[in-house]
N, C-alpha and C positions, 0 to 999 in steps of 0.2 A: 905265418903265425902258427903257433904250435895247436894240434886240435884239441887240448885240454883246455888251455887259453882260450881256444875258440868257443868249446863246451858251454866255458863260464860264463863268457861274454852274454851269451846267449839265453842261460839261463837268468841272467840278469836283467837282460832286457825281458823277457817271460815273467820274471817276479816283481819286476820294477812299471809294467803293464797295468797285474791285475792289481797289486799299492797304488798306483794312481786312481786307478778305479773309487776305488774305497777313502783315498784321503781326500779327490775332487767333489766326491757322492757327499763327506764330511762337510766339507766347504761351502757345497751350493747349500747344505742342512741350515747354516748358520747362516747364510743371505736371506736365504726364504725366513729365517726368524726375525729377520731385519730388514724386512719388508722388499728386497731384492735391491733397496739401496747401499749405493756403493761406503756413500760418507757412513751411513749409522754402522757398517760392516768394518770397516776401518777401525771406527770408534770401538768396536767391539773386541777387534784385533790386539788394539792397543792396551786395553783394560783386561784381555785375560793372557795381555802378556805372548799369546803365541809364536809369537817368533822365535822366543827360547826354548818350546814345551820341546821335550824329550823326542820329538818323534820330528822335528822338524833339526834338532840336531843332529841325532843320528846320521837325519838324508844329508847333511850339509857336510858329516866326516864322511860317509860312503861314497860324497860327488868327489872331494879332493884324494882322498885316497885311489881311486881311478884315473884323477888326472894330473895329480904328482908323481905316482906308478916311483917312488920312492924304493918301497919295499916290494920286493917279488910279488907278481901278481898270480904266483902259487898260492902264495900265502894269504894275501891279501884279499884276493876277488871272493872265497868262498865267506870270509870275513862281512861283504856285502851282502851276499844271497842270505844270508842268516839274518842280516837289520831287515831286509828287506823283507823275508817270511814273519819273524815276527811282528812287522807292522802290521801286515797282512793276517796278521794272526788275532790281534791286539783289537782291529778297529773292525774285521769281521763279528765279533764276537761280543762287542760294547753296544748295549742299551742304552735307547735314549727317550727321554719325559717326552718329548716332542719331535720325533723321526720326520727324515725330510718325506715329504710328498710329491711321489713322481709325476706334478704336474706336465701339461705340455710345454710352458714355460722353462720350466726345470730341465723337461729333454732339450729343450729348444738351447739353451745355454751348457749343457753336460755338452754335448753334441759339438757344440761351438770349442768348447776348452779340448776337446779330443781332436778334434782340427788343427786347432791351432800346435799344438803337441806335437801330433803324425809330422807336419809341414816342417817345425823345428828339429824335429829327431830324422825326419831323411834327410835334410839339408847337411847336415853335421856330418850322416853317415858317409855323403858323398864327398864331404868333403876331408874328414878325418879320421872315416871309415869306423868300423862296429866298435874302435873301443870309445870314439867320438861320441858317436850315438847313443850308446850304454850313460855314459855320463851329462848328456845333456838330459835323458829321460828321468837321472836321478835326481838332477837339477830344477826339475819342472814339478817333483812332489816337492823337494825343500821349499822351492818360491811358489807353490798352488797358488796363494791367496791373488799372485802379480796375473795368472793364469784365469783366474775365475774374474778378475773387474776388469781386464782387457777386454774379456769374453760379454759380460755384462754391457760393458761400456758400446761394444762395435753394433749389440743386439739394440740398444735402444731406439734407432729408429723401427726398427721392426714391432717390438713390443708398441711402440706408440702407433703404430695401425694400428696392431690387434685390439689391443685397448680402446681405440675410438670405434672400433667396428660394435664394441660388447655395448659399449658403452649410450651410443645411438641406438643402437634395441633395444634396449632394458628402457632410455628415455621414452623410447616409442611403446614400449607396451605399456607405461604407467600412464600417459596422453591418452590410453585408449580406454582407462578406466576411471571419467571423472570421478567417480561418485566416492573412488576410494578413498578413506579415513588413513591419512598417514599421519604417524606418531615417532617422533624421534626420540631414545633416549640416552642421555650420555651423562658424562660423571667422573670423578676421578676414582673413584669405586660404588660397587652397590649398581651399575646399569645390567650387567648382567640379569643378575638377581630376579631385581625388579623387572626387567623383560620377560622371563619365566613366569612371575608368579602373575603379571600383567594377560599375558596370553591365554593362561590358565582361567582365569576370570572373564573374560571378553570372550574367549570362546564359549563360555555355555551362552550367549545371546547373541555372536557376531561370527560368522565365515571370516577367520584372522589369518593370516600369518606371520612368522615372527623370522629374523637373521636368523639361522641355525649359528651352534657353538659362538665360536669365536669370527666370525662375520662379519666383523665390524669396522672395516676401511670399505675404502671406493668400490675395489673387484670387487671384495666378499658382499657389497649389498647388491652391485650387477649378477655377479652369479647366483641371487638370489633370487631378485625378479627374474633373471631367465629360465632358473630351474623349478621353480618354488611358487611364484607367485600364481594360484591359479583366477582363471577370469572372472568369477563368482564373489571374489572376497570382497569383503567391506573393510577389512581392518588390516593395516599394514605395519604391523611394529619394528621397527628398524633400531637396533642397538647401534651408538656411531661412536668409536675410541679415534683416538688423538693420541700424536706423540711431537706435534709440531704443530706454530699454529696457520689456520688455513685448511686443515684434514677433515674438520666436519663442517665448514661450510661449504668444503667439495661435495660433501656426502648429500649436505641440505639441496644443494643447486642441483642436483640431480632428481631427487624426492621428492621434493616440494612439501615438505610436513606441515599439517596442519594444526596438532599440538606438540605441547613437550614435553617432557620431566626430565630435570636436572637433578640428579641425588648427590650430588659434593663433588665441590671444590675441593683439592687438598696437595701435599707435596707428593705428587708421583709425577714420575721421566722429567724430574726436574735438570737430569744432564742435557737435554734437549728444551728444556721451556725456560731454561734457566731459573727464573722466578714463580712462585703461585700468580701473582697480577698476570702473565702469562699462561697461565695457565686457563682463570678465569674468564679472562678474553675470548682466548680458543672455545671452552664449553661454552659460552654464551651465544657463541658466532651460532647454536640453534634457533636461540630466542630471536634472534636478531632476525633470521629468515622465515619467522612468521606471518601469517596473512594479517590483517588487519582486523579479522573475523576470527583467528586463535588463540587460543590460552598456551601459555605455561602452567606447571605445577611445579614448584620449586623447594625443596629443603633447606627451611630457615635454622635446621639445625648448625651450621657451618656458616660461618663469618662471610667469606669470599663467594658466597650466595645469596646470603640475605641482605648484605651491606652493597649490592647490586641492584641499581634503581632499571625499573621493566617499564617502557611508555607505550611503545608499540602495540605490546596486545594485553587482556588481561591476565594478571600474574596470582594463583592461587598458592599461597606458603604454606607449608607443613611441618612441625618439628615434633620432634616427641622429648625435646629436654628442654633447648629455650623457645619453649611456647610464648611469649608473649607478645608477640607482633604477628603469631602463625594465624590462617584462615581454618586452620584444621589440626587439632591433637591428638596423640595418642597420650590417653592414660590407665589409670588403675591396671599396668602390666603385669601379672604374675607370669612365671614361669618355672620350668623345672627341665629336667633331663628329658619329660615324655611331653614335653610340648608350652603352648601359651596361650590365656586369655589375657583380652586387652578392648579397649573400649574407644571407637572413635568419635570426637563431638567436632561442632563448627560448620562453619558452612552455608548450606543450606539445609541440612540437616535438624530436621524437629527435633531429635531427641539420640541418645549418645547409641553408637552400634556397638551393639557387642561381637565379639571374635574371637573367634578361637582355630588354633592352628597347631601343626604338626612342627613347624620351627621353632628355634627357639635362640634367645638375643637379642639388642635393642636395635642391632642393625638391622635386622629381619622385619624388626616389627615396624622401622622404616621404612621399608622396600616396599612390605604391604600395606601402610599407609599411603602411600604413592602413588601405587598401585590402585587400589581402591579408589581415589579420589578421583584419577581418571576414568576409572568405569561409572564411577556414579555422574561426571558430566557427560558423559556420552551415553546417557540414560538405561544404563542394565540396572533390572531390577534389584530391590535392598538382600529379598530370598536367595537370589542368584548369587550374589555374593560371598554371604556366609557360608554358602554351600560348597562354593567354590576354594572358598579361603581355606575349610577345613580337609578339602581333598587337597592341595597343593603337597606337592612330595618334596622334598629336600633337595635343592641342585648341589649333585657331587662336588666333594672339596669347597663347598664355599658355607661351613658351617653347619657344615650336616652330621646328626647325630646316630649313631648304630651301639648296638650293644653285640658282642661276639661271644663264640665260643671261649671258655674261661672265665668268664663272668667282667669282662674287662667294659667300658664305655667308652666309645673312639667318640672325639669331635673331629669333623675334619673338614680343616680351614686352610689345606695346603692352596688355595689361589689365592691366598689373600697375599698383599705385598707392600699396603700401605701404613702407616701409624697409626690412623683413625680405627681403621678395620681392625689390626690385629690388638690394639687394645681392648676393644670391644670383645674381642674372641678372648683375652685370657680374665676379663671381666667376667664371663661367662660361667671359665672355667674356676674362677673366684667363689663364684655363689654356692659350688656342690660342695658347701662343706660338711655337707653331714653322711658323705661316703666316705669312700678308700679316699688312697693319696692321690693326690693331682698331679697328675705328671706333663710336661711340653715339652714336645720333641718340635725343635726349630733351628733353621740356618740363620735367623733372622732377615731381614729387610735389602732390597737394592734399587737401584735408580733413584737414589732421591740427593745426588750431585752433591754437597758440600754441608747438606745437612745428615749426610749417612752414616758418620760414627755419632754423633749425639744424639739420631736418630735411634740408633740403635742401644748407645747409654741407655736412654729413657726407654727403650722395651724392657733393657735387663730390669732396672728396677720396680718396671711394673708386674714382672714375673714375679719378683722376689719377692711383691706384696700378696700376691693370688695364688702360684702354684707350691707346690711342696717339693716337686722334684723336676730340676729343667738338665735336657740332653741339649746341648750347643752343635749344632751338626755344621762340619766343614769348616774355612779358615778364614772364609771371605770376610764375615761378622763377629769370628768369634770372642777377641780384644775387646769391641767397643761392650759386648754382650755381658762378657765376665767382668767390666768394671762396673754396668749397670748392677749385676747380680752381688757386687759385693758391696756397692754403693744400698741397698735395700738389704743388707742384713742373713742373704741365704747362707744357708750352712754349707763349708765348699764341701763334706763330705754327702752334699745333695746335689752338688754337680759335677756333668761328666762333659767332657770335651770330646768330642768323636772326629774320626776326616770322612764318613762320608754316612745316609739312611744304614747300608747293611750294619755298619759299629752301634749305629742308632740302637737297629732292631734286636740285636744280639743283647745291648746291654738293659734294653727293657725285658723282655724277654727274664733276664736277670733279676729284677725286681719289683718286675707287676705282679699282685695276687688279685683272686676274686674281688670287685667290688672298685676297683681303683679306676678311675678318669685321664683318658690320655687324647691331650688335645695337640696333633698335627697343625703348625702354626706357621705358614708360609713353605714356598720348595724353591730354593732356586734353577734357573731352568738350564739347559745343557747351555748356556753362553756364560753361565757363569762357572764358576768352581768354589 
């Protein structure tokens, strides 16, 4: 073999190394967003198309090009080193909403796919020698995905030790703490929220702790009693998500909660639950795991909660729009940009509470009715309360209000992802009409399986009715978006079609002045485009 030829070869296997690095680092990014399952990863494959993206073609001319060796492989080979650097170049370099985390799991499975790789790429070499090997190593970034759920798939006996090992501790320290007050809460939106503002309130009278972030499967509440939970607490807040059903009644059987609050029913990860009745089921599978001595607190605002009969334990309903079968209301809501009063009656309550807070929205003032209700049956005082309700801060992106340099008003609702929610959010952003222009910057909506373009029709024209000026960000939405926005009368010289946030921010940038409202309205997250 000529040593130029050899050169190449060489460096090929050297660039086709550190690109696996970086496309496999990609790939475990996206399982870990998808709970390290193989099916929902698939699912994901399939819906963002990857098997055509640009970087998995490439590998797929660079593997035949090496081994139909057609054209001189003068010419040819440094043809690859070049796809290869710019991959290398491309996805070192890409920012992402939600970066993988190099759990031990995570190495535990990198580790696995680099095995299996090394064991394919000597094999080959020995038998069809370096330009064998060169081409099988390039073969192994085009098919990653076959690389990472081989890898996944051989590890799951392993993982299921580990997992029963976490899993028997975390049950063993919570057995050691009868006295502990656990509280589940779950939702098809708004548990967050309501967990925050929950915690906030219970801790000025109770040693709490709550899920950190996003916490909210099996692991994330084990890693939470083992890291988190210290011996002392009384109050255990556990936020529990679903995407299948059966996910929080694993969460329940391990907890054992003693109350609940449910804040809605509604269509999310309907590609997974197919229907809401499925969905309702699943949230419910809390109430269901209650003691016979616990409550619910339930949001009658939402059909597929209230039209939900509770025998098991008692069930306290709150709405703040169709009050009239609720145990608890919110009314006389005012609000503005610099916050909200609002008044709770019902109950047991002699006489109506008044509140006031730093948020602002009707879903908010949900969350803290919820909220509230639960601290008042678990007896903190009425002072504590109010006190408490007034310090609560804003939880980022989920309808939090800042005013910046420029004189500009951010709301910013980038977590939100459902119908309920994000109408509410441009509702919101409806009422400022006595500033500047209203402007939303939004991808619109995903996961909501066959109801996703009408889903999204109905945002555009609800924007059409509230803001003044809407940015459509990316491609995924932005068809059903623009026919909602013309179905509602907006002026098209008041919409802009952008492909990704930076066009967004450029083109606001362009026509925000002093005094104007710009409400961030959903992000989609790096599995979509």
């Amino acid at each position: 073999m000529p040593t130029v030829i050899l050169i190449f070869l060489i460096l090929i296997l050297v660039a086709g190394a550190a690109d696996l690095f970086f496309v496999y680092s990609r790939d475990l990014m996206m399982l870990q967003q998808n709970s390290y399952r193989n099916e929902r990863y698939i699912r994901w494959f399939n819906q963002a198309k990857e098997s055509t993206s640009m970087m998995r073609l490439f590998s797929m001319i660079a593997f035949f090009v090496i081994v139909l060796g057609r054209v001189p492989a003068i010419l040819t080979y440094p043809i690859v080193i070049l796809i290869l650097a710019v991959q290398i170049i491309v996805l070192a370099g890409r920012k992402y909403k939600k970066p993988l985390v190099r759990t031990p799991r995570v190495n535990r499975i990198f580790m696995t796919m680099m095995a299996i790789t090394a064991v394919v790429v000597a094999a080959c070499w020995l038998l069809a020698g370096l330009r064998g090997a060169s081409a099988i190593l390039i073969a192994c970034i085009w098919m990653s995905p076959l690389v990472l759920l081989g890898a996944n798939w051989l590890l799951r006996p392993v993982e299921k030790h580990i997992n029963k090992k976490y899993y028997d501790e975390a049950a063993s320290i919570l057995a050691s703490m009868p006295g502990l007050k656990v509280i589940g809460i779950t939702g098809s939106y708004g548990k967050t929220s309501t967990k925050h503002y929950l915690h906030r309130i219970l801790s000025e009278h109770f040693s709490t702790t709550m899920t950190p972030g996003s916490f909210n499967t099996t692991l994330g509440v084990i890693r939470t009693v083992r890291e988190h939970l210290k011996p002392y607490d009384e109050v255990f807040i556990v936020e529990m998500g679903a995407k299948q059903p059966g996910d929080i009644k694993e969460i329940a059987d391990l907890v054992h909660p003693h109350a609940a609050i449910i804040t809605a029913v509604g269509e999310q990860h309907l590609e997974t639950f197919k229907t809401v009745e499925n969905v309702q089921k699943t949230k419910f599978e809390l109430v269901d795991a209650l003691p016979a001595d616990g409550f619910a607190v339930l949001n009658n605002d939402f059909p597929y909660v209230a039209n939900r009969k509770v025998e098991n334990v008692k069930a306290l309903r709150y709405a703040v729009a169709n009050t009239k079968n609720a145990d608890y209301k919110a009314t006389d809501i005012r609000y503005t940009s610099r916050g909200t009063t609002f008044r709770i009656s019902g109950g047991d309550l002699k006489e109506p509470l008044e509140l006031h807070t730093a948020l602002v929205g009707e879903c908010n003032v949900s969350n803290l009715l919820a909220a509230v209700i639960m601290a008042l049956k678990l007896g903190v005082p009425v002072d504590k309360i109010k006190y408490s309700v007034a310090q609560i801060e804003q939880v980022e992106h989920r309808l939090s209000v800042r005013r910046v340099p420029g004189g500009l008003t951010i709301i910013d609702d980038a977590f939100n992802s459902n119908p309920t929610g994000s109408k509410m959010a441009v509702e919101v952003l409806g009422m400022m009409k006595d500033e500047g222009k209203r402007i939303i910057i939004t991808p619109g909506m995903i996961e909501l399986g066959e109801r996703q373009s009408e889903a999204n029709r109905e945002f555009g024209r609800h924007i059409a009715a509230n803001a003044d000026v809407a940015i459509i960000v990316g491609r995924y939405n932005r068809e059903a978006i623009l026919e909602g926005l013309a179905d509602g009368k907006m002026p098209e010289e008041k919409i802009y079609a952008v492909d990704d946030f930076a066009q967004a921010q450029q083109q606001l940038h362009k026509i925000a002045v002093s005094g104007d409202i710009v409400l961030y309205e959903n992000d989609l997250p790096d599995t979509f485009k």
